[in-house]
Each structure stands twice: as structure tokens, then as C-alpha cells.
DSSP file (Angstrom, degrees, kcal/mol; ACC not computed):
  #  RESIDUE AA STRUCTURE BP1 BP2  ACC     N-H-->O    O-->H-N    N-H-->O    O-->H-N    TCO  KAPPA ALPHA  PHI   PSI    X-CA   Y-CA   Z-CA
    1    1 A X              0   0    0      0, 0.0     2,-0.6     0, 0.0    80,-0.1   0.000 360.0 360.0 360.0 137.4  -12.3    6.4   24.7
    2    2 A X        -     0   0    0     78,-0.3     2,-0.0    77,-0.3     0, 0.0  -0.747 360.0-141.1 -62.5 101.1  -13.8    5.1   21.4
    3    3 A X        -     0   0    0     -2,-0.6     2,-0.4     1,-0.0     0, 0.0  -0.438  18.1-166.2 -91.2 153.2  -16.0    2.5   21.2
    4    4 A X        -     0   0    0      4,-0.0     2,-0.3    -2,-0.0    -1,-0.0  -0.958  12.6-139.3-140.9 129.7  -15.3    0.5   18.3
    5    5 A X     >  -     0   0    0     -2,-0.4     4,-1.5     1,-0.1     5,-0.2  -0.791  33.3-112.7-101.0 146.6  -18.0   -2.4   16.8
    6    6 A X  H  > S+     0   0    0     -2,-0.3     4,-1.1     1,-0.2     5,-0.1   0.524 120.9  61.2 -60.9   1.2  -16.2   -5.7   15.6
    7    7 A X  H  > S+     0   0    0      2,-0.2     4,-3.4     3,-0.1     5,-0.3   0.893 102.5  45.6 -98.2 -62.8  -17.3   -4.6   12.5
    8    8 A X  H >> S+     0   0    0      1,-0.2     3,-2.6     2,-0.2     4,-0.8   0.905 115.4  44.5 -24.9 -99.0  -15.4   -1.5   12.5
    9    9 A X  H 3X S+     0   0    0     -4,-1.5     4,-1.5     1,-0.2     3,-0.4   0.678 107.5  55.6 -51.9 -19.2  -12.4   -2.8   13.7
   10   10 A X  H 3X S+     0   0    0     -4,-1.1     4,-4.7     1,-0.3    -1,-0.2   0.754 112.6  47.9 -58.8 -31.4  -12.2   -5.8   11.5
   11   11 A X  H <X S+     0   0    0     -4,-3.4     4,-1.3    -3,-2.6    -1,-0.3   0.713 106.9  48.8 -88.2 -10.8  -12.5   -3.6    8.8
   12   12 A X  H  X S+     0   0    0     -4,-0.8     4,-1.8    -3,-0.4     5,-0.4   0.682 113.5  54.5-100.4 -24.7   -9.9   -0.9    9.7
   13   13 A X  H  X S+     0   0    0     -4,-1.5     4,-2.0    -5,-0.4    -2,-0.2   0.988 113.0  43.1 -85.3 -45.2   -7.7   -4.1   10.2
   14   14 A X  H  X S+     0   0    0     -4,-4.7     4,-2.4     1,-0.2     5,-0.3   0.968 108.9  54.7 -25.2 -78.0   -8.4   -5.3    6.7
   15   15 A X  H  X S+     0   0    0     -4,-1.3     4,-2.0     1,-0.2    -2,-0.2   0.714 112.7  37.4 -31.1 -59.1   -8.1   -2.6    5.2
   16   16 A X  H  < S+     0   0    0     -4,-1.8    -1,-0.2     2,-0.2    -2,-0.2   0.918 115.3  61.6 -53.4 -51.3   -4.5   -1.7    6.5
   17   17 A X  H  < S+     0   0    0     -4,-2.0    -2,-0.2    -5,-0.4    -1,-0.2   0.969 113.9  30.0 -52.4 -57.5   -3.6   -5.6    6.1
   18   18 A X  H  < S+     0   0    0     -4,-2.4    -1,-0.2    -5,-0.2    -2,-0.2   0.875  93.6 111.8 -77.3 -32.8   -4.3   -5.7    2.3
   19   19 A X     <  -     0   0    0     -4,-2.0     2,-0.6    -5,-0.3    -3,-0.0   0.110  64.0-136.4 -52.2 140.6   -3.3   -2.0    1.2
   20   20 A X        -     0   0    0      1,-0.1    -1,-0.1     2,-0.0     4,-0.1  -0.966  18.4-165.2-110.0 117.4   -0.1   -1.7   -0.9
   21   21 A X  S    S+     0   0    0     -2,-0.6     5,-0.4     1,-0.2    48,-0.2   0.202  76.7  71.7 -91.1  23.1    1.4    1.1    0.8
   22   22 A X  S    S+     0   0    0      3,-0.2    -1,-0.2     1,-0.1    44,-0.1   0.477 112.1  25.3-111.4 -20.7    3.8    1.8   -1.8
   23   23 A X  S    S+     0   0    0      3,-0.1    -2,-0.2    42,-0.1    -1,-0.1   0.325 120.2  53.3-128.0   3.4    1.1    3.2   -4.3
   24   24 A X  S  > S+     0   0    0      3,-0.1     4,-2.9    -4,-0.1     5,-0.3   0.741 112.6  44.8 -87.4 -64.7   -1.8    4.5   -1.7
   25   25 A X  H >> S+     0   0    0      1,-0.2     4,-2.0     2,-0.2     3,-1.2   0.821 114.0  43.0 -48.6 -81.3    0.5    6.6    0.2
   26   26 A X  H 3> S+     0   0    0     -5,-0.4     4,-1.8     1,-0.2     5,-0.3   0.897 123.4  42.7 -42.6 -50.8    2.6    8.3   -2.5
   27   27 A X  H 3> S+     0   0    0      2,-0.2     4,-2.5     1,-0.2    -1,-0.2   0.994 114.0  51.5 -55.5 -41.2   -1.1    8.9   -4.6
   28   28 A X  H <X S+     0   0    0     -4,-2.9     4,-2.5    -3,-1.2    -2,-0.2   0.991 119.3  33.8 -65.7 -48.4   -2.9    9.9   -1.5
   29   29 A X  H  X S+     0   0    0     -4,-2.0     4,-0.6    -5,-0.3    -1,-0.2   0.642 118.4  50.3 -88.8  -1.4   -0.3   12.6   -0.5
   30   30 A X  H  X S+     0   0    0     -4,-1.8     4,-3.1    -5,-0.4    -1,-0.2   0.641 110.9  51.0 -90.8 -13.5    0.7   13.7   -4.2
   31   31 A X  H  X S+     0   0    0     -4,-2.5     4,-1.7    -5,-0.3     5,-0.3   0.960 115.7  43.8 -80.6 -44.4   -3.4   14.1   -4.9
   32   32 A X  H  X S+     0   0    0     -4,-2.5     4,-1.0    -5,-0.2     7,-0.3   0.815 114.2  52.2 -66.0 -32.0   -3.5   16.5   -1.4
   33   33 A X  H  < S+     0   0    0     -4,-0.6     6,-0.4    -5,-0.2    -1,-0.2   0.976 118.7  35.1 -62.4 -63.6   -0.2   18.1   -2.8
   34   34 A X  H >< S+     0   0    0     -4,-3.1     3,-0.6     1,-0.2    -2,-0.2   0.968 120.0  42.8 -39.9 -77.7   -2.0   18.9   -6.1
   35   35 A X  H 3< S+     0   0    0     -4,-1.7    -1,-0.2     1,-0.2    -3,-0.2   0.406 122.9  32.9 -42.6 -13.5   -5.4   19.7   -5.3
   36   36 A X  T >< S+     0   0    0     -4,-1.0     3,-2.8    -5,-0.3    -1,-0.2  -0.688  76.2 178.1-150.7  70.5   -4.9   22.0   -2.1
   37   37 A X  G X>  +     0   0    0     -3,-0.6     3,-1.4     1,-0.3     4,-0.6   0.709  68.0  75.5 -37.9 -26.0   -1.3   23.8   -3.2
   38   38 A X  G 34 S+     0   0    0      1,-0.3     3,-0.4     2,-0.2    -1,-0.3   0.667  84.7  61.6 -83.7   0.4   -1.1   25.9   -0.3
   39   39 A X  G <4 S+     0   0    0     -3,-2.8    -1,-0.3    -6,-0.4    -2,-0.1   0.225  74.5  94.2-118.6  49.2    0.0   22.9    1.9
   40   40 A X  T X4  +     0   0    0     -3,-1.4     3,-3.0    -7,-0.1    -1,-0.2   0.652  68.4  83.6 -63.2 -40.9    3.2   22.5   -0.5
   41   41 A X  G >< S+     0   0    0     -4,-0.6     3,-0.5    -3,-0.4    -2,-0.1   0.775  81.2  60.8 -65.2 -10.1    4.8   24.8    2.4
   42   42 A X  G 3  S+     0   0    0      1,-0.2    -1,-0.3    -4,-0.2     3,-0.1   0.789 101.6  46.2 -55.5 -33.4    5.4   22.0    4.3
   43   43 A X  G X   +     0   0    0     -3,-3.0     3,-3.3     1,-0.2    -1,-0.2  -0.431  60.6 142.8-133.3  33.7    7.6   20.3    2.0
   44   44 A X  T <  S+     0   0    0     -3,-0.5     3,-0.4     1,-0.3    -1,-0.2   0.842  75.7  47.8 -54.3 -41.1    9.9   23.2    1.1
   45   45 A X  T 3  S+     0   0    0      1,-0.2    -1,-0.3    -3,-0.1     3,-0.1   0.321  86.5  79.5 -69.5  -4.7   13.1   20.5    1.0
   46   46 A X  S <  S-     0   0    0     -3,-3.3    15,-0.2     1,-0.3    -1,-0.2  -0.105  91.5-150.7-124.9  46.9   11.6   17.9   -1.0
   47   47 A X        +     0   0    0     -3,-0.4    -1,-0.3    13,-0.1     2,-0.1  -0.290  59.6  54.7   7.4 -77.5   12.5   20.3   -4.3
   48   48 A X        +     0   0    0      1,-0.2     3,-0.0    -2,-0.2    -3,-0.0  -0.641  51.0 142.3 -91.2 139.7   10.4   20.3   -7.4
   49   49 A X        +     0   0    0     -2,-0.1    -1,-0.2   -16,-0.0     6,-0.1  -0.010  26.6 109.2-121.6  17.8    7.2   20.9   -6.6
   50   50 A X  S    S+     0   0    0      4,-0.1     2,-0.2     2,-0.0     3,-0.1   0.031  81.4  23.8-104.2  50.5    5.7   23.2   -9.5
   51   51 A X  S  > S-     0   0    0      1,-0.1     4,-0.6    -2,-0.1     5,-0.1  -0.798  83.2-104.2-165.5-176.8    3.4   20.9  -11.3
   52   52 A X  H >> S+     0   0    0      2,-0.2     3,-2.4     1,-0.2     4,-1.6   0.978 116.4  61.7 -93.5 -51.4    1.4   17.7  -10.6
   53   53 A X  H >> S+     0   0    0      1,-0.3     3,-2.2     2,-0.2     4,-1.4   0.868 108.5  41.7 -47.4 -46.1    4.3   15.7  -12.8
   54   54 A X  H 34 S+     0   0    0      1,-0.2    -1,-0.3     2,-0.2    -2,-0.2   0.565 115.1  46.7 -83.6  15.4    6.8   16.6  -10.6
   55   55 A X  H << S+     0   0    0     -3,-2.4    -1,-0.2    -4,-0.6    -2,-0.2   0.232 113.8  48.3-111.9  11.5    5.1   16.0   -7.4
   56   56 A X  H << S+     0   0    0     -3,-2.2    -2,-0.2    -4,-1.6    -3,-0.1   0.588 115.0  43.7-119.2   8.6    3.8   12.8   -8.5
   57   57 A X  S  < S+     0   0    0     -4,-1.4     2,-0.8    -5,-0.4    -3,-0.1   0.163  87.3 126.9-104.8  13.0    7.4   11.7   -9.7
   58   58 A X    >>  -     0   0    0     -5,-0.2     4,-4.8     1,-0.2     3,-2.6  -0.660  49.9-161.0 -78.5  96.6    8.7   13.2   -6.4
   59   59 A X  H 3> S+     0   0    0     -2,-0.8     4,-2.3     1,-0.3     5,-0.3   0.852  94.0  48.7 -21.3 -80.6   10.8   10.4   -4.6
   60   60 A X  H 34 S+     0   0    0      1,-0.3    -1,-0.3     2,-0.2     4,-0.2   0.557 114.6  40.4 -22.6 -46.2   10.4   12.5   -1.5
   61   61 A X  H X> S+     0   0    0     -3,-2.6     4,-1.1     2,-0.2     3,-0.7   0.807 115.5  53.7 -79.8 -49.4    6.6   13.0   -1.7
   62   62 A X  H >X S+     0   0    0     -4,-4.8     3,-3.6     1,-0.2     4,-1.9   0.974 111.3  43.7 -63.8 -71.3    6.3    9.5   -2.8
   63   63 A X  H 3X S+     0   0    0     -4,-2.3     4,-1.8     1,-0.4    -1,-0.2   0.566 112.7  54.7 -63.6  -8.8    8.4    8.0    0.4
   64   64 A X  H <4 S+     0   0    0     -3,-0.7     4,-0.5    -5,-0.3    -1,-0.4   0.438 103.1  53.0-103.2  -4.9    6.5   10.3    2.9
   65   65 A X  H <X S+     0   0    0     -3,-3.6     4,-1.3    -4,-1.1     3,-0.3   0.792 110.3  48.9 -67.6 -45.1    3.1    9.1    1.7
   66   66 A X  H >X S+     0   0    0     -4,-1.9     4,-1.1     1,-0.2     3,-1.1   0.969 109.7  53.1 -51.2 -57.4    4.6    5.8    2.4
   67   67 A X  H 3X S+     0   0    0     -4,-1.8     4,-1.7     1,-0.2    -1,-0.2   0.863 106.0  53.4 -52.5 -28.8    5.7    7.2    6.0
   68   68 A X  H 34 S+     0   0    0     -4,-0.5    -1,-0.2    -3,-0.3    -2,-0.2   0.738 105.1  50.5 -70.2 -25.5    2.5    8.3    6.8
   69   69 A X  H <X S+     0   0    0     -4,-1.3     4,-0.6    -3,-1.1    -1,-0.2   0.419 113.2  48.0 -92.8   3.7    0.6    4.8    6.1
   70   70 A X  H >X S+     0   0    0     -4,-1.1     4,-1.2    -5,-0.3     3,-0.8   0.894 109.7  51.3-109.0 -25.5    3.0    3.1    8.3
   71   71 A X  H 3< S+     0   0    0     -4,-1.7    -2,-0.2     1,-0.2    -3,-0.2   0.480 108.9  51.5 -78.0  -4.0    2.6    6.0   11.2
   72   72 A X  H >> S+     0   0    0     -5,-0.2     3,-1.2     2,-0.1     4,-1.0   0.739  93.8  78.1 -88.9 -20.2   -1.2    5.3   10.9
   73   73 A X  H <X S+     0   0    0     -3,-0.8     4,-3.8    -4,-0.6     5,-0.4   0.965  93.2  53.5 -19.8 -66.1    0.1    1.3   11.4
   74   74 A X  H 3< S+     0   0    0     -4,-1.2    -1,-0.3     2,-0.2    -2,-0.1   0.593 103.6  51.0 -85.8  18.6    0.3    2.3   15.1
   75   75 A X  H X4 S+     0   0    0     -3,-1.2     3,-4.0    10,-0.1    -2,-0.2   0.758 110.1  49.6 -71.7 -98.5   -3.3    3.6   15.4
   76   76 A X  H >< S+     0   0    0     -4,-1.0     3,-1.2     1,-0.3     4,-0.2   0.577 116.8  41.2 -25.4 -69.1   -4.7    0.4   13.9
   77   77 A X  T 3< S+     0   0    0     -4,-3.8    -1,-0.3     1,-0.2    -3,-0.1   0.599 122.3  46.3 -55.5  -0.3   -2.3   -1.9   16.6
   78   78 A X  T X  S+     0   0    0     -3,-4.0     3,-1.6    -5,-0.4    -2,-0.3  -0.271  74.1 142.9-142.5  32.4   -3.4    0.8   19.3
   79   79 A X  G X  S+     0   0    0     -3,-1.2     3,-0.8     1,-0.2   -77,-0.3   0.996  76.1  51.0 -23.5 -68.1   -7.6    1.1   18.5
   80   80 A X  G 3  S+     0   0    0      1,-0.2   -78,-0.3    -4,-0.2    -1,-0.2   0.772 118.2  29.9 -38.5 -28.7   -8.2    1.5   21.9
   81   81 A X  G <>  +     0   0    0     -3,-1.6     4,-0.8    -6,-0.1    -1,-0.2  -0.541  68.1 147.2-163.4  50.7   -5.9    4.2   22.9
   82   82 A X  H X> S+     0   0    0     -3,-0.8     3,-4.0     2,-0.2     4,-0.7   0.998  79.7  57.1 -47.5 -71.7   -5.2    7.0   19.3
   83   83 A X  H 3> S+     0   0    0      1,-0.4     4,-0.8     2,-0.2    -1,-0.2   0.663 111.3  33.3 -64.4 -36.8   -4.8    9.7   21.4
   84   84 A X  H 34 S+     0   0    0      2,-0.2    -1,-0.4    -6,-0.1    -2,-0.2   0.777 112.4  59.2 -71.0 -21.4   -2.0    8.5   23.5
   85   85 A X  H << S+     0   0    0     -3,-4.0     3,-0.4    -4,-0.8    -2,-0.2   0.963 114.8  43.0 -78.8 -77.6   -0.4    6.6   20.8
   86   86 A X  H  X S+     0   0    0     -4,-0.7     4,-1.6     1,-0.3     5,-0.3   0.450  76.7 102.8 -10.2 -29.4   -0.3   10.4   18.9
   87   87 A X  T  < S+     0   0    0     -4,-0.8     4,-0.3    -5,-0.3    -1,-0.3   0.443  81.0  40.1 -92.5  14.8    0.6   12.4   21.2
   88   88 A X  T  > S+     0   0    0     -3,-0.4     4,-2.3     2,-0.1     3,-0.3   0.842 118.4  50.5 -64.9 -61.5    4.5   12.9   20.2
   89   89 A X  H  > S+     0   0    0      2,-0.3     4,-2.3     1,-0.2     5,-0.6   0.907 109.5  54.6 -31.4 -80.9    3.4   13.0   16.5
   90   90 A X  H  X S+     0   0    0     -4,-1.6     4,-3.7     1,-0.3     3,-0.3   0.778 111.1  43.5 -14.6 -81.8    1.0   15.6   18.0
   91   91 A X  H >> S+     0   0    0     -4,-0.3     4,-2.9     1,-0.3     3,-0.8   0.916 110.6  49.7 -21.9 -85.6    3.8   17.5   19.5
   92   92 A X  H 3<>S+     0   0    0     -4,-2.3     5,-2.0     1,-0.2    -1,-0.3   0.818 112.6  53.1 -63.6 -30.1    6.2   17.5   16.7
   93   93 A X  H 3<5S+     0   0    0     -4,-2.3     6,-4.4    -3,-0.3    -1,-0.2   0.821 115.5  36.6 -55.9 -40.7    3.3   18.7   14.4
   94   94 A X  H <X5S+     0   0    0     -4,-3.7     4,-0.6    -3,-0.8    -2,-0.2   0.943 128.4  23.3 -72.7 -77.4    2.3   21.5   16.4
   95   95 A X  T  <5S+     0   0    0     -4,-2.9    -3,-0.2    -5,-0.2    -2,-0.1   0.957 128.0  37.4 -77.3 -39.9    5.5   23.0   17.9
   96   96 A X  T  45S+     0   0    0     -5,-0.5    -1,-0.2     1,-0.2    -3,-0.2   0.885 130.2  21.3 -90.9 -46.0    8.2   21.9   15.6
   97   97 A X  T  4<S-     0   0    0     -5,-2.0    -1,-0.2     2,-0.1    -2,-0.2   0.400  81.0-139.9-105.9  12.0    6.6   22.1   12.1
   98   98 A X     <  -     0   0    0     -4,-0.6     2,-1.3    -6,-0.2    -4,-0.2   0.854  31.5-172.7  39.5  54.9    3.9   24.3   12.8
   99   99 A X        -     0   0    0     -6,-4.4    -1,-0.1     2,-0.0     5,-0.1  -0.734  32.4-116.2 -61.7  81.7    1.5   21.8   10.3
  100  100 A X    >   -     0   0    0     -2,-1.3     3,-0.6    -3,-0.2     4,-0.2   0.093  24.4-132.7  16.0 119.9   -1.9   23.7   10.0
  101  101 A X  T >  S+     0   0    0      1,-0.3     3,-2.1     2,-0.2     4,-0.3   0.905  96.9  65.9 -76.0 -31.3   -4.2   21.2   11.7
  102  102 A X  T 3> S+     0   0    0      1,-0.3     4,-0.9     2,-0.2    -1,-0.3   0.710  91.6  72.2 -66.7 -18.9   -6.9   21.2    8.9
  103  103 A X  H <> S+     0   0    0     -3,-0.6     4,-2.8     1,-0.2    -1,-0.3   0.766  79.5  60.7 -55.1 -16.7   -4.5   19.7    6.8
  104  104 A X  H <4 S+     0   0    0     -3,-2.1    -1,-0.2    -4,-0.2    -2,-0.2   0.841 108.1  50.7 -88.4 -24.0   -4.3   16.5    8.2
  105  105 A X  H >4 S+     0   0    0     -4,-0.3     3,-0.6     2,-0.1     4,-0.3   0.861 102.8  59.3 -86.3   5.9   -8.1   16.4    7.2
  106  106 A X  H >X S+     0   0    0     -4,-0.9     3,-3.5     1,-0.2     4,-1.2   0.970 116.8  35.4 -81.9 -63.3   -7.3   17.6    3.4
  107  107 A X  T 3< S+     0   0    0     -4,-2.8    -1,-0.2     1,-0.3    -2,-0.1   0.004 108.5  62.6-114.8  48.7   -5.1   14.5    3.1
  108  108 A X  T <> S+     0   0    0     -2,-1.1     4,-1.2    -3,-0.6    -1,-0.3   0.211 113.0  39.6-110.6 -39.8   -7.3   12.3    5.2
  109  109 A X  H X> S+     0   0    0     -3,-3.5     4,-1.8    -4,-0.3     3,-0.5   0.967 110.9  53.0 -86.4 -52.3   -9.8   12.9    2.5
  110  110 A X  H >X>S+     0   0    0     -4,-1.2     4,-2.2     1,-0.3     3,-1.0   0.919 113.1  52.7 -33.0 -56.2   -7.3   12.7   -0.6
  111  111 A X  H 3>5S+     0   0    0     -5,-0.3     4,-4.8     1,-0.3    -1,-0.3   0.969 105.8  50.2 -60.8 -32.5   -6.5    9.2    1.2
  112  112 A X  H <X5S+     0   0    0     -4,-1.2     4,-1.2    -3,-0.5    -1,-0.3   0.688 108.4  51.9 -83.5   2.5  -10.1    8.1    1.3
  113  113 A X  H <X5S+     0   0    0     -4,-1.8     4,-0.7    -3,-1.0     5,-0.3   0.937 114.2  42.4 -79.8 -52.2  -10.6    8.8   -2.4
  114  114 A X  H >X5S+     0   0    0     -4,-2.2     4,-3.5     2,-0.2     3,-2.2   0.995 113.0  56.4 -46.0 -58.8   -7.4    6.7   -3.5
  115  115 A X  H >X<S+     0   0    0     -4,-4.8     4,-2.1    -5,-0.6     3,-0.6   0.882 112.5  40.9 -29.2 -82.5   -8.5    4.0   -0.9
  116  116 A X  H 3< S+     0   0    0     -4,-1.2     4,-0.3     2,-0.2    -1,-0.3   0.515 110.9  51.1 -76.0  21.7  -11.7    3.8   -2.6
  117  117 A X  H << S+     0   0    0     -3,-2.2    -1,-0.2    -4,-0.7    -2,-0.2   0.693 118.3  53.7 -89.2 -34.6  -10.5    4.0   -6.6
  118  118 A X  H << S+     0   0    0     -4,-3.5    -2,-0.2    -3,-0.6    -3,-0.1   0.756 113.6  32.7 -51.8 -40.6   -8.3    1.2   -5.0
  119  119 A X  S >< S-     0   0    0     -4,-2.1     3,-0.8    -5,-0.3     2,-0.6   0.825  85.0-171.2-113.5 -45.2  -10.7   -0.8   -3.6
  120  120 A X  G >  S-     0   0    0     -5,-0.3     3,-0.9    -4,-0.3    -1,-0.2  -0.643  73.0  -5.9 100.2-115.9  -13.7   -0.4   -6.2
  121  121 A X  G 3  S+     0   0    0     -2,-0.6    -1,-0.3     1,-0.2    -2,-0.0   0.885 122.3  76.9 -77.2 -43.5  -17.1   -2.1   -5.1
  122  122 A X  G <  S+     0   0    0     -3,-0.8     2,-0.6    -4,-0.1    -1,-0.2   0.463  78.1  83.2 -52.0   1.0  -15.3   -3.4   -2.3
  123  123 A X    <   +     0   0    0     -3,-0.9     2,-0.3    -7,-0.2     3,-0.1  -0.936  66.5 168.6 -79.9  90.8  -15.7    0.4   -1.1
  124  124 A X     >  -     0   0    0     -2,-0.6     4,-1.6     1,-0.1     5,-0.1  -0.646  50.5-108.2-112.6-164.7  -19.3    0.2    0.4
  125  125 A X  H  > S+     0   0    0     -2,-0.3     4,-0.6     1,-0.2     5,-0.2   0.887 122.3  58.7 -79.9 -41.9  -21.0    2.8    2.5
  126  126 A X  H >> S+     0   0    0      2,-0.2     4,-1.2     1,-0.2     3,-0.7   0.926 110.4  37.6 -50.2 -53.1  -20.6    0.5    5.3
  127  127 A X  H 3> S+     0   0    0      1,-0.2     4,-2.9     2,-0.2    -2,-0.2   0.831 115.0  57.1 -58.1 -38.8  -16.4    0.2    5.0
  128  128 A X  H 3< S+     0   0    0     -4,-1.6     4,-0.4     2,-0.2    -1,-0.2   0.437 102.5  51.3 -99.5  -6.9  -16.2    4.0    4.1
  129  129 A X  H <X S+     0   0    0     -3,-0.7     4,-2.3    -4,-0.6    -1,-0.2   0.838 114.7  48.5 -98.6 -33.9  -18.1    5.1    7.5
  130  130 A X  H  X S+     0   0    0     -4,-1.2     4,-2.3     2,-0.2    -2,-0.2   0.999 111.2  47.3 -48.5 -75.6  -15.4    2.8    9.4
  131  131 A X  H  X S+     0   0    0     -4,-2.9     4,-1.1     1,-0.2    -1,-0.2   0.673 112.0  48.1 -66.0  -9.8  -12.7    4.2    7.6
  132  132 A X  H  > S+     0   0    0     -4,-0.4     4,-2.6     2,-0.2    -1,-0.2   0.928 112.0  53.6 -88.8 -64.1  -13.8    8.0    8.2
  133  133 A X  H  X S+     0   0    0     -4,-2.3     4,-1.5     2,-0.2    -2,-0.2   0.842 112.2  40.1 -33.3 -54.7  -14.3    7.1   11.8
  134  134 A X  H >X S+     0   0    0     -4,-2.3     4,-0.8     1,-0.2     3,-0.6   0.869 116.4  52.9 -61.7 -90.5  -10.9    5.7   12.3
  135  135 A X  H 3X S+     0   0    0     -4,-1.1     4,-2.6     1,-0.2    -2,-0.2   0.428 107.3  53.1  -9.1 -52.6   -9.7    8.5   10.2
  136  136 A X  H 3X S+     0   0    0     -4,-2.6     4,-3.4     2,-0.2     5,-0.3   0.996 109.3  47.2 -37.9 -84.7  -11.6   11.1   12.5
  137  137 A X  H <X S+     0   0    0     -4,-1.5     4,-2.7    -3,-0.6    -2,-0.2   0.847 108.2  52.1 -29.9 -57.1  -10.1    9.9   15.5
  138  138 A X  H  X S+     0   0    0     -4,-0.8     4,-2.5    -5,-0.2     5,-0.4   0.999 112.2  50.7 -58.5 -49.9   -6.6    9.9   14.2
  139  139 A X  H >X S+     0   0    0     -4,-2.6     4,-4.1     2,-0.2     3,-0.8   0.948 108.7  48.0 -17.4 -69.5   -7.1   13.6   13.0
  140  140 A X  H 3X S+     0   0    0     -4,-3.4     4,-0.8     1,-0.3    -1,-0.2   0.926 109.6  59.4 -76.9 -22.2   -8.3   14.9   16.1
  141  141 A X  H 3< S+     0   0    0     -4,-2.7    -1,-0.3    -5,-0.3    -2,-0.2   0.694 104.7  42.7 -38.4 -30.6   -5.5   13.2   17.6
  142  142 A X  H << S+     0   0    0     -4,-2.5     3,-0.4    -3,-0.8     4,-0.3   0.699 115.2  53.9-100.4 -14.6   -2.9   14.8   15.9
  143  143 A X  H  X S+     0   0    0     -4,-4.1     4,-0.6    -5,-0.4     3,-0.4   0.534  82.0  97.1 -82.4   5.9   -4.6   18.0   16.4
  144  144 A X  T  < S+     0   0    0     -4,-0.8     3,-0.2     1,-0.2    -1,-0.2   0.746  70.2  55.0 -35.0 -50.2   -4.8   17.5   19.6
  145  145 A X  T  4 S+     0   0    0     -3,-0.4    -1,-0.2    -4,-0.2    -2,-0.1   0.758 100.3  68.1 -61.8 -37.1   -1.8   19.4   20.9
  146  146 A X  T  4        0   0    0     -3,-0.4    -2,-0.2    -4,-0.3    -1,-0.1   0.916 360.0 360.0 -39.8 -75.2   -3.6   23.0   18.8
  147  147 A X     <        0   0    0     -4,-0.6    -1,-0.2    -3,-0.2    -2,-0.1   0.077 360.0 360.0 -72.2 360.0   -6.3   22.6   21.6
């Protein structure tokens, strides 16, 4: 289990509470798209993907960044207890889509760069070691099932 300081969680519950997930998700997972091509292979169905215009004017791309900040939603209501809250996601990552695990920290970092261009000053050192902590924890939660 995780121990969590009020500060920590207050801040991971901000954070989620104020984000517009309608432009952090689609940025976060079209910068991971760009920057680290090889984990395009995921997204073999969600058609143009052979330059940064069309994968950042990709509907698809865009509406599965969106899915992703609302499946990190139920980490944030479920602090206590990632791993169990994950551990279908886990599942379906592993057996069914064969995801590469280290990906999920490629666009774990990609998020926490948008977060903080998003957030500005309101990014301190303090907020960003919270949000890597949560972030950690969801990770090794969805790599969990690799192990």
C-alpha cells in the first residue's frame, strides 16, 4: 500500500479536478506519438499516422488521450488501492494488446510535460514530485500483469 501525505493527495485531486481533459489528453498522447514513433504500433487502426500534423489532427488519437485521463479518474477516486483498481486494464494490456510496458512511462512523461506547459508556475517542484508519484504507482500498476 502507498502512503499518501494530505499534501499529495490534495494535489493529485486538484490537479485531475481543474485539467481540461479535452486538450491535455489528446497533446499528451499525440507528443508520445511524435516523439517515441515506434509506439505508433499500437494504433495501427486509427489510420494516418505519418507525420506530427496528422497525428495531432487525429480524431482517434485525440479521443484516446481523452480515454486515458478519464481511466486515470479511477486511480485518483481509488488512492488507496491503484493496483487493484488496474488490474483488468493490467490484463487487457498485457495479454490482449501486448502494450510494451515501458510505454506507459514514455506517455506518463509526455503527460507530465503538457501538464506542466499547462499549468505554468503553478508547476512547482513540490506538485511535480506528487504527480510523478501518483504517476509511478499507476505505471507499475498497469505493468503489473508483465511481472
Amino acid at each position: 500500500m502507498v502512503e499518501w501525505t494530505d499534501f499529495e493527495r490534495s494535489t493529485i485531486e486538484s490537479i485531475f479536478a481543474k485539467m481540461d481533459y479535452e486538450d491535455v489528453g489528446p497533446a499528451a498522447l499525440s507528443r508520445c506519438l511524435v516523439v517515441y514513433p515506434w509506439t505508433q504500433r499500437y494504433f495501427g487502426n486509427f489510420g494516418n499516422l505519418y507525420n506530427a500534423a496528422a497525428i495531432m489532427s487525429n480524431k482517434m488519437v485525440a479521443q484516446h488521450g481523452i480515454t486515458v485521463l478519464h481511466g486515470m479518474d479511477r486511480a485518483v477516486k481509488n488512492m488507496d488501492d491503484i493496483k487493484a483498481t488496474y488490474a483488468e486494464l493490467s490484463v487487457l494490456h498485457s495479454e490482449k494488446l501486448h502494450v510494451d510496458p515501458d510505454n506507459f512511462k514514455l506517455l506518463g512523461d509526455c503527460l507530465t510535460i503538457v501538464l506542466a506547459a499547462r499549468m505554468g508556475t503553478a508547476f512547482t517542484a513540490e506538485v511535480q514530485a506528487a504527480f510523478q508519484k501518483f504517476l509511478a504507482i499507476v505505471i507499475s500498476s498497469l505493468g503489473r500483469q508483465y511481472h
